[in-house]
C-alpha positions as a Python dict, from the first residue, in 0.01 Angstrom:
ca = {
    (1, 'X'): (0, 0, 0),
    (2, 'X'): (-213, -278, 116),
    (3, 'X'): (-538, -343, 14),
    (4, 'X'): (-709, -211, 331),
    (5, 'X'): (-554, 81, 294),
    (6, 'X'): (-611, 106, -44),
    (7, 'X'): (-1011, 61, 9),
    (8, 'X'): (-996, 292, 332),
    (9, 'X'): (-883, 611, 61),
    (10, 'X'): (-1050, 614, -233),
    (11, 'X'): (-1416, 367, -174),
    (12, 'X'): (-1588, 670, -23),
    (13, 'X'): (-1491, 823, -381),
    (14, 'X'): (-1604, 513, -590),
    (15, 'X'): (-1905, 548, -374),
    (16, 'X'): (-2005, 841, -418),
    (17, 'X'): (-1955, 840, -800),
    (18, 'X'): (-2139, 511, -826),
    (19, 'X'): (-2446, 694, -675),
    (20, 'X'): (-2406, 1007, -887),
    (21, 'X'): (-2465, 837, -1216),
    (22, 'X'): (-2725, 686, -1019),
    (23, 'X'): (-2886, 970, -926),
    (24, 'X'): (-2831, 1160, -1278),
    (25, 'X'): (-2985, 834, -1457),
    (26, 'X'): (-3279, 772, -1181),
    (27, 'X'): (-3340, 1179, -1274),
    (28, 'X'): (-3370, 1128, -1662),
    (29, 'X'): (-3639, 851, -1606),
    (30, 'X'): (-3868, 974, -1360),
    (31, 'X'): (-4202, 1078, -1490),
    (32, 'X'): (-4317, 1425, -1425),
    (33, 'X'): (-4741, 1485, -1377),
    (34, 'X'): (-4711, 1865, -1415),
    (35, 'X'): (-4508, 2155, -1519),
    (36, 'X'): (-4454, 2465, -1283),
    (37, 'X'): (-4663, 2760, -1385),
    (38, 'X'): (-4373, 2978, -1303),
    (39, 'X'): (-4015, 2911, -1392),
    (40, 'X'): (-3816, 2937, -1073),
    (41, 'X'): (-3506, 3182, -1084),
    (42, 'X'): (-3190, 3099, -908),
    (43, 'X'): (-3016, 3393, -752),
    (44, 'X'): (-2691, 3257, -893),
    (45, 'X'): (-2584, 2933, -1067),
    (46, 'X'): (-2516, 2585, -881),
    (47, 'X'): (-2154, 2541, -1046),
    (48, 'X'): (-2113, 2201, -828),
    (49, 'X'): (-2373, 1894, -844),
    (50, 'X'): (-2438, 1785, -463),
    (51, 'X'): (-2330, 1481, -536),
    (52, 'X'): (-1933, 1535, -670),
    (53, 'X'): (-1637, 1474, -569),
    (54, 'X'): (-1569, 1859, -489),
    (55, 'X'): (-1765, 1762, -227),
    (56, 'X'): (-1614, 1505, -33),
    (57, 'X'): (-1204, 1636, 48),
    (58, 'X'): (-1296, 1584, 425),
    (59, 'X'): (-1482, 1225, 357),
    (60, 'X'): (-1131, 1130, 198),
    (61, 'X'): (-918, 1315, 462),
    (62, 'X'): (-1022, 1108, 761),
    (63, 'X'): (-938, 754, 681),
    (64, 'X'): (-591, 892, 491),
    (65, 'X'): (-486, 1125, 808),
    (66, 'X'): (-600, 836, 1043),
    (67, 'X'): (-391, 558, 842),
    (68, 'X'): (-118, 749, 907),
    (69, 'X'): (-110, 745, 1306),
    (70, 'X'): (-188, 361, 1291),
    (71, 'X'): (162, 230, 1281),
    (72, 'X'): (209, 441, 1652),
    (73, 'X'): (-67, 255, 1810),
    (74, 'X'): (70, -78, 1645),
    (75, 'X'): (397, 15, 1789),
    (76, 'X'): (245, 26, 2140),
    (77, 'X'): (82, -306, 2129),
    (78, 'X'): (404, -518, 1947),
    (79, 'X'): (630, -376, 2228),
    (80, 'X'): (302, -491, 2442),
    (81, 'X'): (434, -852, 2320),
    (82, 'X'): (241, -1159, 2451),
    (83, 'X'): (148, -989, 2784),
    (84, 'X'): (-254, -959, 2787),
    (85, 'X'): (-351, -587, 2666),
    (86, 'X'): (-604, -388, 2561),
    (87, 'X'): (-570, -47, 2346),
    (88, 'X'): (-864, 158, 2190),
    (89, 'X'): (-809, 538, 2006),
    (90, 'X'): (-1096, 762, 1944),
    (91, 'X'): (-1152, 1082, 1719),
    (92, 'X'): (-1435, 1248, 1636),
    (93, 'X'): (-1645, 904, 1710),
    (94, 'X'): (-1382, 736, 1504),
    (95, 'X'): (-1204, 433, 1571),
    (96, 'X'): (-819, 477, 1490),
    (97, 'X'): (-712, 102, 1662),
    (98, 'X'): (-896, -139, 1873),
    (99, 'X'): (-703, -411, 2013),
    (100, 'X'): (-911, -609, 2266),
    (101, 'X'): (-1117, -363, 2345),
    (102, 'X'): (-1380, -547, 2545),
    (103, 'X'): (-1082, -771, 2739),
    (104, 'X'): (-1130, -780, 3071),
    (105, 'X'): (-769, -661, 3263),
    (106, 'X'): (-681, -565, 3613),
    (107, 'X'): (-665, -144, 3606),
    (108, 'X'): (-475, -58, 3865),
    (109, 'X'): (-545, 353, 3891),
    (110, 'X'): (-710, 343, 3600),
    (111, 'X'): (-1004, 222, 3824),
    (112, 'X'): (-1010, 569, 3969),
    (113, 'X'): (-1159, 712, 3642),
    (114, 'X'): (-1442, 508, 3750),
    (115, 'X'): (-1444, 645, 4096),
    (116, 'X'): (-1484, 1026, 4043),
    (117, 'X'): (-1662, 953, 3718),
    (118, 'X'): (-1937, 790, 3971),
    (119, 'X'): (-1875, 1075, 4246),
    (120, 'X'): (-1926, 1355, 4032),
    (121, 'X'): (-2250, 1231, 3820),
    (122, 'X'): (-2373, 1134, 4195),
    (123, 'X'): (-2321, 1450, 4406),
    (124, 'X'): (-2172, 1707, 4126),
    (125, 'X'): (-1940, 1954, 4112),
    (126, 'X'): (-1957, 2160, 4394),
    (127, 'X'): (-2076, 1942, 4664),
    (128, 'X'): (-1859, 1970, 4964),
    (129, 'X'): (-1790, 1714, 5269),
    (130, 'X'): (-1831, 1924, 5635),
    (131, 'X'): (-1645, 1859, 5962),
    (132, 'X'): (-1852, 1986, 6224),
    (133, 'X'): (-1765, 2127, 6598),
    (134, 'X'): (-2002, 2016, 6830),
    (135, 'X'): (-1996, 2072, 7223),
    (136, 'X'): (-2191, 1816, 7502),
    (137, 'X'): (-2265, 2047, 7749),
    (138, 'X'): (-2372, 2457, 7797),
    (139, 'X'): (-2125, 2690, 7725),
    (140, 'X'): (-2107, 3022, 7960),
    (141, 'X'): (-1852, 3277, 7961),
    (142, 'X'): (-1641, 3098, 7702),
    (143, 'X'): (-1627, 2771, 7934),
    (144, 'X'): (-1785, 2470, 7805),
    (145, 'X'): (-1904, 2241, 8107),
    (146, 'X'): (-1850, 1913, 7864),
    (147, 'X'): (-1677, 1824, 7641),
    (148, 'X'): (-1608, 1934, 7248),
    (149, 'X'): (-1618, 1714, 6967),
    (150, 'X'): (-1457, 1675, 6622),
    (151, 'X'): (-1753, 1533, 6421),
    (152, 'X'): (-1573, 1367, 6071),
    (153, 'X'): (-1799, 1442, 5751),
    (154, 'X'): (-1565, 1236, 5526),
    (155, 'X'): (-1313, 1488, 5422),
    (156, 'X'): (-1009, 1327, 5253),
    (157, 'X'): (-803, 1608, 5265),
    (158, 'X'): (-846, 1742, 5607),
    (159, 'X'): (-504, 1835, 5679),
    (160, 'X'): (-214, 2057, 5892),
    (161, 'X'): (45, 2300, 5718),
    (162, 'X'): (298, 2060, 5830),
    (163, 'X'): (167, 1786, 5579),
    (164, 'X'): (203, 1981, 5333),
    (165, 'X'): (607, 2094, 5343),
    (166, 'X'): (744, 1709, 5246),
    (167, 'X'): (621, 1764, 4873),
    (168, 'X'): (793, 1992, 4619),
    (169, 'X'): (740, 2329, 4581),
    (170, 'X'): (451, 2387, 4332),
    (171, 'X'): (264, 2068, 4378),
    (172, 'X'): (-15, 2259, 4582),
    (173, 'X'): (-321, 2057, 4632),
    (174, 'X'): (-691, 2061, 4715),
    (175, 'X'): (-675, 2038, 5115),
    (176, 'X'): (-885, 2156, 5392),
    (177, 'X'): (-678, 2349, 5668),
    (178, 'X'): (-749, 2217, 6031),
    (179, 'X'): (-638, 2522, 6133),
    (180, 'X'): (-877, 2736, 6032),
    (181, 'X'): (-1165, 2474, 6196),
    (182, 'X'): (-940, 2563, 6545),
    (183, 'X'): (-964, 2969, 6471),
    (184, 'X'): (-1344, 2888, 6440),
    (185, 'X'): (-1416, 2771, 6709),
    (186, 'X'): (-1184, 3070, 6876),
    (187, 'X'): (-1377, 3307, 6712),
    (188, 'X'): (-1741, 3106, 6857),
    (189, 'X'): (-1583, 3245, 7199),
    (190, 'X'): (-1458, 2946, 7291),
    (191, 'X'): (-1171, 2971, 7612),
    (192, 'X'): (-1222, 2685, 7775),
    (193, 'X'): (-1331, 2335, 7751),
    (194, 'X'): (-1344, 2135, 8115),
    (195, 'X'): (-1385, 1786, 7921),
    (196, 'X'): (-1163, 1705, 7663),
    (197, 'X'): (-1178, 1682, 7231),
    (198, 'X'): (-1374, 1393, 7118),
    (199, 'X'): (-1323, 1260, 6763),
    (200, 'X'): (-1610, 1088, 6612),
    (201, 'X'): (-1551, 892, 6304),
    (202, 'X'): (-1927, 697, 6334),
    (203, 'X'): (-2024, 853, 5908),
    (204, 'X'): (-1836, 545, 5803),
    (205, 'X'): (-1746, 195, 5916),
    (206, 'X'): (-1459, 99, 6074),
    (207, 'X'): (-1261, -94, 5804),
    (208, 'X'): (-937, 71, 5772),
    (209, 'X'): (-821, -92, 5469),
    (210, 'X'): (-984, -236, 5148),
    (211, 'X'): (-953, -574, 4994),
    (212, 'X'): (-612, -543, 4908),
    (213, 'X'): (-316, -837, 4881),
    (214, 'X'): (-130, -832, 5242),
    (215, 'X'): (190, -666, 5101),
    (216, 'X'): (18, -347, 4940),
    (217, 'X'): (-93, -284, 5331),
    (218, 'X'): (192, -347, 5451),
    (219, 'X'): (361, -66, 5210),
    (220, 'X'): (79, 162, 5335),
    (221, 'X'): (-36, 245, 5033),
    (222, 'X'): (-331, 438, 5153),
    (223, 'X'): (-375, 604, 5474),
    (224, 'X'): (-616, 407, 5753),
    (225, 'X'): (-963, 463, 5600),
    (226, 'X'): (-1182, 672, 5835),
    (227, 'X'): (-1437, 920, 5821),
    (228, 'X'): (-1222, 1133, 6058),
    (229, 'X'): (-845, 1161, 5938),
    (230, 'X'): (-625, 1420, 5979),
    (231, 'X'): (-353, 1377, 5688),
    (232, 'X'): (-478, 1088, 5555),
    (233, 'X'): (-461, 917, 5947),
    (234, 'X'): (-57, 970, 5973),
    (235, 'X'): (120, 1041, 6297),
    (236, 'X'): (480, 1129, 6147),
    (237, 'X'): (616, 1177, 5804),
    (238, 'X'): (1023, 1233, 5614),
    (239, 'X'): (1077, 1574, 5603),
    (240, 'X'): (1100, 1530, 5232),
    (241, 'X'): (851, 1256, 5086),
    (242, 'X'): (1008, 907, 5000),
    (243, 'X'): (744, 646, 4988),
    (244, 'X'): (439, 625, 5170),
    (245, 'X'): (572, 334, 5371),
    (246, 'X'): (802, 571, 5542),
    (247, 'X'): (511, 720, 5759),
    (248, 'X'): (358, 647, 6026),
    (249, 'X'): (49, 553, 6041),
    (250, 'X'): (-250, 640, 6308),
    (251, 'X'): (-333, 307, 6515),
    (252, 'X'): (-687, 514, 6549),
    (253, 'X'): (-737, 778, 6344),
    (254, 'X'): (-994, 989, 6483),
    (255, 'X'): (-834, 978, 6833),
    (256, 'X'): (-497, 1093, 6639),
    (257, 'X'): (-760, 1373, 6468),
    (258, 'X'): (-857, 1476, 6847),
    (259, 'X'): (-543, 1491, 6974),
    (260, 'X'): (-404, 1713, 6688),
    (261, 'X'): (-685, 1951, 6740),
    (262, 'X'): (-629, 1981, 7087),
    (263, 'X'): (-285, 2075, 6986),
    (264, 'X'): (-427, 2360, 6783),
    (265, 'X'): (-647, 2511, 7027),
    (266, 'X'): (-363, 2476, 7300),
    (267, 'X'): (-152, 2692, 7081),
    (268, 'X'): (-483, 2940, 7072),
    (269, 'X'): (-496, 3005, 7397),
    (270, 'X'): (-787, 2752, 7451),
    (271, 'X'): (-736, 2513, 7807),
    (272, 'X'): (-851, 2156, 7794),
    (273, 'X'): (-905, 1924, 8094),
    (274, 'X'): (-927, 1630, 7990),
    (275, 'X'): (-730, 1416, 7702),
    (276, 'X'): (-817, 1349, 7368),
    (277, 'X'): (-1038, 1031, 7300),
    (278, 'X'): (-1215, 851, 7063),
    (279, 'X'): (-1608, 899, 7091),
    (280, 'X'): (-1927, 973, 6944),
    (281, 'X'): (-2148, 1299, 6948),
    (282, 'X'): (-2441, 1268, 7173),
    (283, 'X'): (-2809, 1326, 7054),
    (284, 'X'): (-2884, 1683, 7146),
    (285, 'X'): (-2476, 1806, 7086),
    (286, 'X'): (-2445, 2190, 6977),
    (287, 'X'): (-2269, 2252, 6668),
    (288, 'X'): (-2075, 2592, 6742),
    (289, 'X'): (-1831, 2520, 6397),
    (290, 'X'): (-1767, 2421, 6070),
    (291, 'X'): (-1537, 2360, 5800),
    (292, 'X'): (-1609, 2239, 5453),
    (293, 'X'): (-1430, 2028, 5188),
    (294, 'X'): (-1263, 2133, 4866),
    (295, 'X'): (-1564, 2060, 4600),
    (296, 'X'): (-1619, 1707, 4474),
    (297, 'X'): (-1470, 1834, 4151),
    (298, 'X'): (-1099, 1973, 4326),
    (299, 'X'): (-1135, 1615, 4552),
    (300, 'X'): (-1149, 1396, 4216),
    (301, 'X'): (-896, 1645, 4065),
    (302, 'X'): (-651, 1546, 4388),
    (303, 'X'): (-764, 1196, 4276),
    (304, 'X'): (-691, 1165, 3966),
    (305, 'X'): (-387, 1394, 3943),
    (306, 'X'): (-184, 1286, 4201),
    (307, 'X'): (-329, 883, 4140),
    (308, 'X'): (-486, 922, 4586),
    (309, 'X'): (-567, 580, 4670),
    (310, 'X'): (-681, 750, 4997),
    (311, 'X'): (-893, 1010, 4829),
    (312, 'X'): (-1069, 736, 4601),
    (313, 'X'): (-1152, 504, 4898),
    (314, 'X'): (-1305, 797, 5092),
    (315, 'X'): (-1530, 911, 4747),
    (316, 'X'): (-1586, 547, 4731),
    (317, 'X'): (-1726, 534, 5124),
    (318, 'X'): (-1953, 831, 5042),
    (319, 'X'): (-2057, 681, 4731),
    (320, 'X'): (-2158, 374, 4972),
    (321, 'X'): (-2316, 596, 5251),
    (322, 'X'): (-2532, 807, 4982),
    (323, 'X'): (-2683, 526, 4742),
    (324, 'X'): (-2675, 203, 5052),
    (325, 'X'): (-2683, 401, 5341),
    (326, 'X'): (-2361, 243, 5433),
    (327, 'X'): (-2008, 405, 5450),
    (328, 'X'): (-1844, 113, 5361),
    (329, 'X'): (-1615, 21, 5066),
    (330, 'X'): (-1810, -314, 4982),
    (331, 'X'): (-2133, -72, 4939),
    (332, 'X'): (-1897, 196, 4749),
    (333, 'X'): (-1824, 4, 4530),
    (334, 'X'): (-2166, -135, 4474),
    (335, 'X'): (-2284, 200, 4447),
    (336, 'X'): (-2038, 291, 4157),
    (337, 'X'): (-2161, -8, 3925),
    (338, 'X'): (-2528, 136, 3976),
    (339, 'X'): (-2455, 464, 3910),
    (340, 'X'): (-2232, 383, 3598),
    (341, 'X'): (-2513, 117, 3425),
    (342, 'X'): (-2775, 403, 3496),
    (343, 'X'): (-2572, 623, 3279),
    (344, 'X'): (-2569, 348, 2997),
    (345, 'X'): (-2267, 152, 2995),
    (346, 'X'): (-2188, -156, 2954),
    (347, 'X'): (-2006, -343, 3239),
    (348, 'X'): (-1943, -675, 3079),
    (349, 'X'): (-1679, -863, 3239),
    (350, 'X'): (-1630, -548, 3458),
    (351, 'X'): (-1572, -625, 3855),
    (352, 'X'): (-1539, -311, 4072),
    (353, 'X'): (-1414, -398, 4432),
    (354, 'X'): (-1301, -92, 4572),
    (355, 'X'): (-1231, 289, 4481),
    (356, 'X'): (-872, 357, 4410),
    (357, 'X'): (-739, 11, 4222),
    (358, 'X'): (-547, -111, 4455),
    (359, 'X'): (-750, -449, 4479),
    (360, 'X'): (-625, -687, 4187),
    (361, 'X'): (-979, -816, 4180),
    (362, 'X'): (-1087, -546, 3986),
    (363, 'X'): (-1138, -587, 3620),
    (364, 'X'): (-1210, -309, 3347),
    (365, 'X'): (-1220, -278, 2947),
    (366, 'X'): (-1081, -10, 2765),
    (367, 'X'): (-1359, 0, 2622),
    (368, 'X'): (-1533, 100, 2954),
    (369, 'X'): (-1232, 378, 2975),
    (370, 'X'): (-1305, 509, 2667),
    (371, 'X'): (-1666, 554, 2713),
    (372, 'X'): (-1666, 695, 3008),
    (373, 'X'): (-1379, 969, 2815),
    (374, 'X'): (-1639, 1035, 2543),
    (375, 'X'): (-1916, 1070, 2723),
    (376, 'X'): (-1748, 1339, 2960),
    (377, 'X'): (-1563, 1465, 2677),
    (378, 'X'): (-1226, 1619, 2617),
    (379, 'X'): (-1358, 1982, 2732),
    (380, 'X'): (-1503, 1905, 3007),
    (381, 'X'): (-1435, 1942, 3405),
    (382, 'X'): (-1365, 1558, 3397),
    (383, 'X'): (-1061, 1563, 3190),
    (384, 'X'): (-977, 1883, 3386),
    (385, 'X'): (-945, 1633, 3657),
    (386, 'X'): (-663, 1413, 3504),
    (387, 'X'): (-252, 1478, 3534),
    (388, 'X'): (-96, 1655, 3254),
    (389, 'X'): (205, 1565, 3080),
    (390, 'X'): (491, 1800, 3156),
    (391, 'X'): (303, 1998, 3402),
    (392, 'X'): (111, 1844, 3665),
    (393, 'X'): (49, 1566, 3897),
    (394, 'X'): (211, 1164, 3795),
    (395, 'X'): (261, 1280, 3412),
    (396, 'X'): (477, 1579, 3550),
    (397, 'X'): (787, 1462, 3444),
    (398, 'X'): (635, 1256, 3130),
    (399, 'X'): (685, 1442, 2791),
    (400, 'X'): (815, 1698, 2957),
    (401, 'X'): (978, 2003, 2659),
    (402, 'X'): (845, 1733, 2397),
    (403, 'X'): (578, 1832, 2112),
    (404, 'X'): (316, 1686, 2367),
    (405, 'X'): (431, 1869, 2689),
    (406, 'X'): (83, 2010, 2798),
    (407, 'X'): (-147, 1820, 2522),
    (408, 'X'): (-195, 1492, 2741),
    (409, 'X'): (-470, 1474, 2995),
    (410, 'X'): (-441, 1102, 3135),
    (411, 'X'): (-470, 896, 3446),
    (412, 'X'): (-196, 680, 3500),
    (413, 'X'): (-188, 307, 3678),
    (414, 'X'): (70, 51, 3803),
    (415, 'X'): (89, -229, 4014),
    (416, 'X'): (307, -491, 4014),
    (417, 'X'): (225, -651, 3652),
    (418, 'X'): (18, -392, 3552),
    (419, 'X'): (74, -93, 3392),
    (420, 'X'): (-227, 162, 3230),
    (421, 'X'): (-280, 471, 3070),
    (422, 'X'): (-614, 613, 3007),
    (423, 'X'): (-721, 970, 2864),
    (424, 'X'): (-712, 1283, 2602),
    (425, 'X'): (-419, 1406, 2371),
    (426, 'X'): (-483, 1731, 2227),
    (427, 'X'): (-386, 1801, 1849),
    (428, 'X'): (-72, 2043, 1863),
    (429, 'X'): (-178, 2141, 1488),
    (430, 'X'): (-585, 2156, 1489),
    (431, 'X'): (-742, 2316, 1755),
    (432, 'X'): (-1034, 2136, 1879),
    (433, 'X'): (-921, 1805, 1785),
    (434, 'X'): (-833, 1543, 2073),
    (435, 'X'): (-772, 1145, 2057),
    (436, 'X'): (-939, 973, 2330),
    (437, 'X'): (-758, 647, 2437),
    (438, 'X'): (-723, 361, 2680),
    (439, 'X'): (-455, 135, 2694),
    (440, 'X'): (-406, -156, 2970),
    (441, 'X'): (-139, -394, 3016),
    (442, 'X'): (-144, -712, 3276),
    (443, 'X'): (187, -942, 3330),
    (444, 'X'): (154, -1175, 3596),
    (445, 'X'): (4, -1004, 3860),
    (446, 'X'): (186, -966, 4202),
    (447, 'X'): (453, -1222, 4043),
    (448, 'X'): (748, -1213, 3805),
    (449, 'X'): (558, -973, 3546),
    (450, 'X'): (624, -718, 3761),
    (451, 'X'): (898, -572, 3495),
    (452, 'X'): (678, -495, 3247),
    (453, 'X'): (576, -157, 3430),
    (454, 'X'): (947, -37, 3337),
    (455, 'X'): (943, -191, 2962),
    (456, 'X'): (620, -37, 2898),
    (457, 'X'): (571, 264, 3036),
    (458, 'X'): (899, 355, 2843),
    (459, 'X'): (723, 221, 2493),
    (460, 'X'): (385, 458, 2593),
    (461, 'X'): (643, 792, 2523),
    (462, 'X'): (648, 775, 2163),
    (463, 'X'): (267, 631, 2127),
    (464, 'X'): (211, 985, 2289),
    (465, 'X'): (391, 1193, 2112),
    (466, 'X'): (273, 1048, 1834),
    (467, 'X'): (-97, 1145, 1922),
    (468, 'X'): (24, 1487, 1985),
    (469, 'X'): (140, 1534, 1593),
    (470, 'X'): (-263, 1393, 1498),
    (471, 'X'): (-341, 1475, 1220),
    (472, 'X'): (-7, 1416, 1008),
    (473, 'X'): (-131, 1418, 629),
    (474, 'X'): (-278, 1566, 365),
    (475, 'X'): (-515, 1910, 383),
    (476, 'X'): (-855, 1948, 320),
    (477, 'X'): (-714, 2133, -38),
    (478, 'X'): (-450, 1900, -108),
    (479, 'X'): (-764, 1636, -174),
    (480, 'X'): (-959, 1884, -321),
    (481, 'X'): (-1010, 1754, -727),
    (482, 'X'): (-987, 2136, -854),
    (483, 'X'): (-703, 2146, -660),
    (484, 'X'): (-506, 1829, -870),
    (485, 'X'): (-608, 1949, -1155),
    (486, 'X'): (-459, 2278, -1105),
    (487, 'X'): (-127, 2165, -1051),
    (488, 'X'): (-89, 1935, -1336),
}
């Protein structure tokens, strides 16, 4: 045993003693001015001094049980090797490892903790996004002499059934059903319309992508950014999903939005003149329908769970609109470094360019990650939020029928170079007990590095499972003095 281990046992004990005889000897000396009139009775005798070891089995527990999950965390940061990483555990306020914690590394989708971190403290749980019906002219007998307009309110998820069929059975998410916008407005009386569907996109700017290297747009790895998109802005999709750069992607999204709604009230029985085009609402335009958005919370749980670069750089938009007055990702982003140094952190060496982590400008600590886990805490709705390993989201088939299948609640993040992994593991012995932990790895970003993802994510398995078996060593009794003597 080395000598830090050594000291991290037993000099609580030596402590402790040391300030016994202290005590006991401070006690004998003192002077005492008067005696009590009345000798005070105790119900029953104080067999154990406060101050005795009998007294401290859970002081001794903690550095012994956490000594023994150290060589795990080592593990992940040898196989890390000379690549630049950062790693930080938590329990219970306690640090198990810190390796660079305050190193500043590109996050990839880690940088969406920060995102829906900001989103939720801004507009809470249950705040939902409306797309609006609006029509430009009087409506009489069902007709509308004008024309009807798709107002976008920033929904990420607006979406058709259709969308929905290229992902695997059981992977449900939070979506908003265009079709039941189109029943709406049936059901407002509407039969007729003799101008045509307008689709106004004017909440936000018109910046379709972020500031992103050329290639990551070119593999459309987000949907064109608008404030009216009907799933995520794509024209055509595989029947079964591939990669995102299979799609197709709108050349203007809220025209594309129009046009599919006009589909949908075709197929109701409602006749349109005109064809669908891009425009704005007019001042004075009747809303006659509505639809809102899943909750912030189910948005940042689509987020987070399924890693939606298009879902972040919408939150990040609103974020921008609310706090700037701008729907734009430059304000976004802006807005989430206000919002998270008004909640106390520190963003040393932090730089937060846009929502989701696609842009390799961004920089983050894991100590950053980690704060932000604590201060939401392993119970809450944030870490609700996160995938699950085994079960849900981009840890689905991660620890899958292992001891940890269930107990991890993490975000993941790659990019070429870059590979992270931020989040809770639940104790699969002590209920109650969860290690929070950040861990961030950078190779040579958008170059040759870009095998680490593959070396690493495969050495993060056993750093997890690991977690999952916290606490391995001795009980509360087994340190317990009465206890040793007992057995001798």
């Amino acid at each position: 045993m080395d000598l830090a281990r050594f000291l991290r046992r037993w000099l609580p004990l030596v402590l402790l003693v040391v300030i016994s005889i202290a005590a006991w000897q401070t006690a004998q000396a003192a002077d005492i001015d008067e005696a009590r009139e009345d000798a005070f009775v105790y119900e029953r005798e104080l067999t154990t001094p406060v101050l005795s070891a009998r007294r401290i089995p859970e002081t001794l527990r903690a550095p012994v049980i956490d000594d023994e999950v150290g060589p795990a965390l080592d593990a992940l940061i040898t196989a890390t090797g000379d690549y630049p990483a950062c790693l930080i555990a938590e329990v219970d306020d306690r640090v198990l490892r810190a390796h660079n914690p305050l190193l500043p590394l590109v996050p990839a989708s880690n940088q969406k903790l920060l995102t829906t971190f900001a989103a939720l403290a801004e507009f809470g749980p249950d705040h939902r996004f409306q797309t609006t019906v609006a029509v430009t002219g009087p409506v009489a007998d069902g007709i509308v002499s004008g024309d009807l307009v798709l107002i976008g309110g920033g929904d990420p998820y607006l979406s058709t059934a259709d969308w929905w069929t290229q992902y695997e059975e059981g992977t449900a998410r939070y979506h908003t059903r265009l079709e039941d916008l189109a029943d709406a407005v049936v059901a407002a009386g509407i039969t007729e319309v003799q101008g045509g569907v307008l689709g106004d996109d004017s909440l936000f700017d018109e910046l379709r992508v972020g500031p992103w290297a050329e290639r990551l747009i070119v593999q459309q790895q987000s949907g064109p950014l608008s404030a009216l998109a009907v799933n995520e802005g794509h024209t055509t999709w595989p029947a079964t999903f591939s990669s995102m750069a299979a799609r197709t992607q709108a050349a203007d999204p809220a025209q594309h939005a129009a046009q599919v709604f006009t589909r949908l009230l075709d197929e109701r029985g409602v006749t349109i003149t005109a064809s669908a085009q891009r425009g704005a609402a007019p001042a004075g335009a009747t809303v006659i329908a509505s639809i809102d958005s899943a909750p912030v919370l189910d948005l940042a749980t689509h987020v987070n769970s399924y890693s939606s670069n298009y879902g972040a750089e919408v939150l990040v938009k609103h974020l921008g609109l609310r706090r700037v007055g701008a729907g734009s990702t430059e304000a976004g982003a802006a807005a989430v470094e206000t919002i998270l140094l008004e909640q106390g952190f520190d963003l040393s060496g932090v730089v937060i360019d846009d929502g989701s982590g696609l842009a390799e400008t961004d920089l983050v600590t894991c100590q950053l990650l980690v704060d932000l886990l604590d201060r939401a805490g392993a119970d809450s709705a944030f870490a609700d939020t996160l995938s699950v390993g085994g079960e849900r989201g981009s840890l689905r088939n991660r620890v899958d029928e292992t001891i940890a299948d269930g107990l991890v609640w993490a975000k993941t993040g790659t990019l070429n170079g870059v590979t992270a992994l931020s989040g809770y593991v639940d104790s699969s012995s002590e209920a109650g007990t969860s290690i929070a932990f950040a861990y961030i790895a950078n190779g040579e970003v958008a170059g040759v590095g870009a095998g680490i993802n593959g070396d690493l994510v495969s050495a993060q398995e056993p750093f997890l499972l690991e977690l999952a078996e916290y606490p391995v060593g001795p009980t509360v009794g087994e340190l317990d003095p009465d206890a040793a003597v007992a057995s001798n």
